[in-house]
C-alpha positions as CSV (number, residue, x, y, z in Angstrom):
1,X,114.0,105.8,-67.1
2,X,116.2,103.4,-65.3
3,X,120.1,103.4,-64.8
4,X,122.4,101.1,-63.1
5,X,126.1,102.7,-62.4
6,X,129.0,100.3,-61.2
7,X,126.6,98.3,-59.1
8,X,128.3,96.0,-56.9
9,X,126.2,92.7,-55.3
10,X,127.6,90.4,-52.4
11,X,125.4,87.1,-51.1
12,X,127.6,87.3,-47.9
13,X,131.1,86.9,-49.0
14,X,130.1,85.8,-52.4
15,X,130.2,88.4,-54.8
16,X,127.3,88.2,-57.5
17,X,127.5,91.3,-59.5
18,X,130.9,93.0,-60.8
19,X,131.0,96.9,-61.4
20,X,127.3,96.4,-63.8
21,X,126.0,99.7,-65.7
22,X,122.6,99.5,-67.7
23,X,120.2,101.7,-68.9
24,X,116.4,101.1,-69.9
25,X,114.9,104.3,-71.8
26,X,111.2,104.9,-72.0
27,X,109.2,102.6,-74.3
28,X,112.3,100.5,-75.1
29,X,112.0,96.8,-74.4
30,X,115.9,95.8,-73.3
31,X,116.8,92.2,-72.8
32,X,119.5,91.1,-70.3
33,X,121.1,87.6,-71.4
34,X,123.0,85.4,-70.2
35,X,124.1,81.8,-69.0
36,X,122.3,80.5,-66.1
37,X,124.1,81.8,-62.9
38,X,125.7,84.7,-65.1
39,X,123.9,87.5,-62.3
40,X,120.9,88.1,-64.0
41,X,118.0,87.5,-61.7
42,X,120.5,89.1,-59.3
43,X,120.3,92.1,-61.2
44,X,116.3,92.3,-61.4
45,X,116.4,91.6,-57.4
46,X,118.5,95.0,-56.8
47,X,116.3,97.1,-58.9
48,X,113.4,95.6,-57.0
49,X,114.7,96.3,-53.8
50,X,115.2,92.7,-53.1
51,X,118.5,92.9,-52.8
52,X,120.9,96.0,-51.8
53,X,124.1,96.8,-53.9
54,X,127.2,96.9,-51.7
55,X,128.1,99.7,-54.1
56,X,127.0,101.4,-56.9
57,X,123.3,103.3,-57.7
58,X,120.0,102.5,-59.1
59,X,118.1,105.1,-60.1
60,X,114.6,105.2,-61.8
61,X,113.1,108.4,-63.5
62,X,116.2,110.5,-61.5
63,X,115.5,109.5,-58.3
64,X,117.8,107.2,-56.4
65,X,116.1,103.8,-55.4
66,X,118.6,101.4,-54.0
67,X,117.9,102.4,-50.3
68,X,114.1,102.4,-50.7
69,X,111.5,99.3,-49.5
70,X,110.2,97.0,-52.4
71,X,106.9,98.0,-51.9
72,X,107.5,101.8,-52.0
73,X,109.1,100.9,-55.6
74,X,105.6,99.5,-56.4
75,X,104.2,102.9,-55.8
76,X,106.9,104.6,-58.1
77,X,106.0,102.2,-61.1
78,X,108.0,99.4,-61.1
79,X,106.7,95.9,-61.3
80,X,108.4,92.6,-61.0
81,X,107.3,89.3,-62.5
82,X,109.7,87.0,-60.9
83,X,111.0,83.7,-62.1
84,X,109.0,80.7,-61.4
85,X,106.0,82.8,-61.5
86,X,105.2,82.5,-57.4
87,X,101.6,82.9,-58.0
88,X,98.9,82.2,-55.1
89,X,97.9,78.6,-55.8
90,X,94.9,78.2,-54.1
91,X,93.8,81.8,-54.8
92,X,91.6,82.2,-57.9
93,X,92.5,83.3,-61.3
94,X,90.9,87.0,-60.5
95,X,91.9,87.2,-57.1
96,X,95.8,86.6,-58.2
97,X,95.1,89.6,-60.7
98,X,93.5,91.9,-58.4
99,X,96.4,91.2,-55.7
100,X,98.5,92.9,-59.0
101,X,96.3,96.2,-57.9
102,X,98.0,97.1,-54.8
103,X,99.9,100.5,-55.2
104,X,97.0,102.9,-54.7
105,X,97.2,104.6,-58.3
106,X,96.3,101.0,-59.4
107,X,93.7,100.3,-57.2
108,X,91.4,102.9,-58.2
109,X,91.9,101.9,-62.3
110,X,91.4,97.4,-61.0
111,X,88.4,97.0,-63.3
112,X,89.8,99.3,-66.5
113,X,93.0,97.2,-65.8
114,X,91.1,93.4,-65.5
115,X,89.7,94.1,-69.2
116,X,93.1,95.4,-70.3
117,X,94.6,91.9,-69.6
118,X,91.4,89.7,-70.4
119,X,92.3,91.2,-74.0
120,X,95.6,90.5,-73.6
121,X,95.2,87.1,-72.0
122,X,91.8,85.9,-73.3
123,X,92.2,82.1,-71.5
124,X,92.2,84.2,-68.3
125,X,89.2,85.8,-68.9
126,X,87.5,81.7,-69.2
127,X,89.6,80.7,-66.3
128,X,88.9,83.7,-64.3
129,X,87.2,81.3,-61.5
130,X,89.8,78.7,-61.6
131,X,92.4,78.0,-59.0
132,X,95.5,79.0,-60.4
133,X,97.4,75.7,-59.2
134,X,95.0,74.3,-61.7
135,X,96.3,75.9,-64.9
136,X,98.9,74.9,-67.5
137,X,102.3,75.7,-67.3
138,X,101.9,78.6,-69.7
139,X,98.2,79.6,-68.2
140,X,100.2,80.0,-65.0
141,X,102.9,82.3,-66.7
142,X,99.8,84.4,-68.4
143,X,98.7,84.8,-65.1
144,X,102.1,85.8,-63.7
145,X,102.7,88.7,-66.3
146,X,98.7,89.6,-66.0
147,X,99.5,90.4,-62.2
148,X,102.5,92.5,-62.9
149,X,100.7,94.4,-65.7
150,X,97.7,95.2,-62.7
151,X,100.3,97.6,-61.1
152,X,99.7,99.6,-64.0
153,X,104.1,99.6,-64.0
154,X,105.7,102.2,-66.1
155,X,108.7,99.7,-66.2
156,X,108.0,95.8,-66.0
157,X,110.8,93.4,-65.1
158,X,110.1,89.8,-66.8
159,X,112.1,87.3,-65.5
160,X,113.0,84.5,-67.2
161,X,109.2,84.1,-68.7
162,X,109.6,81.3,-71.5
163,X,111.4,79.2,-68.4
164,X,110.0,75.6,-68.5
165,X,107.4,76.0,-71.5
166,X,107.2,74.3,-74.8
167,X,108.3,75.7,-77.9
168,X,104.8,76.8,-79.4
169,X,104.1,78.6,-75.9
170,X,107.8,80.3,-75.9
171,X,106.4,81.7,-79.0
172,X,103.1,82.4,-77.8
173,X,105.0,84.4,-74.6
174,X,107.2,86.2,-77.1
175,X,104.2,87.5,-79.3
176,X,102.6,88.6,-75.7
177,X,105.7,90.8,-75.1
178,X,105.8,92.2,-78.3
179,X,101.8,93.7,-77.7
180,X,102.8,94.8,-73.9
181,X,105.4,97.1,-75.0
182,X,103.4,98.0,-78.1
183,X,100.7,99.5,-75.4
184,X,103.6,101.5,-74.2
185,X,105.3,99.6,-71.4
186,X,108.5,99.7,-71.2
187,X,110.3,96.2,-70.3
188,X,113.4,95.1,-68.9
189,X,113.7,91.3,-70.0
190,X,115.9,88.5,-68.2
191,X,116.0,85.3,-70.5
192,X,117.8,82.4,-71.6
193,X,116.4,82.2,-74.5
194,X,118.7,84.0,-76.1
195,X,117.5,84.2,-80.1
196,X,114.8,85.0,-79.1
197,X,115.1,88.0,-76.5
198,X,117.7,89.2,-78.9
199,X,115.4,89.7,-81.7
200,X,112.6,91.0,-79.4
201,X,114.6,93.7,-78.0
202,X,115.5,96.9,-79.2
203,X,119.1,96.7,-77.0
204,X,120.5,94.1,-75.2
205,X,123.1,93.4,-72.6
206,X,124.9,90.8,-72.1
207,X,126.1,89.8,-68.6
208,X,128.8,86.9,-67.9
209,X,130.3,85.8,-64.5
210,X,128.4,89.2,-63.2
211,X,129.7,91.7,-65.5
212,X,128.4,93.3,-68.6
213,X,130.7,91.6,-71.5
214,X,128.7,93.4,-74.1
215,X,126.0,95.4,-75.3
216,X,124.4,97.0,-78.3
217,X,121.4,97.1,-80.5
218,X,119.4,93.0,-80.2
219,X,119.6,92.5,-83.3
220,X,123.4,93.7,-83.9
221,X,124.3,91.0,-81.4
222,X,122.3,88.0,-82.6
223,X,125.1,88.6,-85.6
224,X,128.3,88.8,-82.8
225,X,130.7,86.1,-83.4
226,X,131.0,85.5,-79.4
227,X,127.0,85.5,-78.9
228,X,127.3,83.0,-82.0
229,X,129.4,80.7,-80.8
230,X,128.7,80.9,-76.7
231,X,124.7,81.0,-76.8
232,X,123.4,80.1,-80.4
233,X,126.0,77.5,-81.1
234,X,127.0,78.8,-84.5
């Protein structure tokens, strides 16, 4: 579904991103993780459209995407939950969902698609009048996903969702994943939490100083000596 080859990313003459290769296959849910500043929101941003490679390709279902506008990439499937959840504070609840609804295939399904995440995020549904700069920490991060899933995306990019939240609500997230991708979403996750994405996902990459230091199956690499001893501290 999605492929990354040698992509290379420069913040003016900083380079962020070394040479990275990725794939994401249909229905898989694959985790990219890393230290903090290792390139992985950097790496969500480029497939987005946010960002262009200096070189290097993106492509997504075999067509080429790394010269085309963000929101054309909307269009083709391909939603992006960004870190810090940048919701619209004094919008409501609803109204932040049905702002979700923009590419036109998901406009015409809003109301199919509001029930769809009510069930998935049942607090919504009670706070569906609420401004969202009222809600919890992890109300806001519902919210956040709930919008992304009102594209109707064929691939999802999560970044960094348990960020800021307390254990029992990193769980929570986690479990909320797990049912996403069970509805047939496929999900490319950035996290720090890195037991946890590990043994959510069904392959992993792991990205350090901008470059892809390993990859395999999660849970293969919750058991790597280096992902051990760098990010579990075992």
């Amino acid at each position: 579904m999605l492929k990354l080859t040698t992509i290379e990313v420069c913040y003016g003459d900083v380079q962020a991103l070394w040479g990275v290769s990725l794939e994401v296959h249909k229905g898989e849910v694959v985790a990219l993780v890393g230290a903090n500043g290792a390139g992985k929101t950097t790496t969500l941003k480029t497939i987005s459209g946010l960002l262009r490679p200096s070189s290097g390709k993106v492509e997504f279902l075999g067509k080429r995407i790394d010269t085309i506008p963000p929101y054309q990439l909307a269009d083709l499937g391909i939603a992006h939950v960004p870190e810090g959840r940048r919701l619209f504070p004094l919008m409501t609840v609803r109204e932040n969902l049905e702002m979700g609804s923009f590419p036109p295939d998901a406009r015409e399904k809003r109301e199919e698609s509001l029930e769809w995440v009510f069930q998935v995020f049942p607090i919504l549904k009670e706070r569906h009048k609420q401004l969202a700069e009222t809600l919890s920490g992890g109300e806001q991060q519902m919210l956040a996903i709930g919008r992304g899933l009102m594209a109707r995306p064929k691939l999802l990019l999560l970044d960094e969702p348990s960020l800021g939240l307390a254990p029992i609500l990193v769980k929570e997230i986690f479990e909320t994943i797990k049912a996403i991708s069970r509805e047939g979403v496929t999900l490319l996750l950035v996290e720090q939490n890195v037991q946890q994405a590990l043994g959510l996902a069904n392959r992993a990459y792991v990205l350090e100083n901008g470059r892809i230091v390993l990859e395999g199956a999660g849970k293969e690499l919750l058991e790597n000596d280096h992902v051990k001893r760098a990010y579990l501290g075992l």
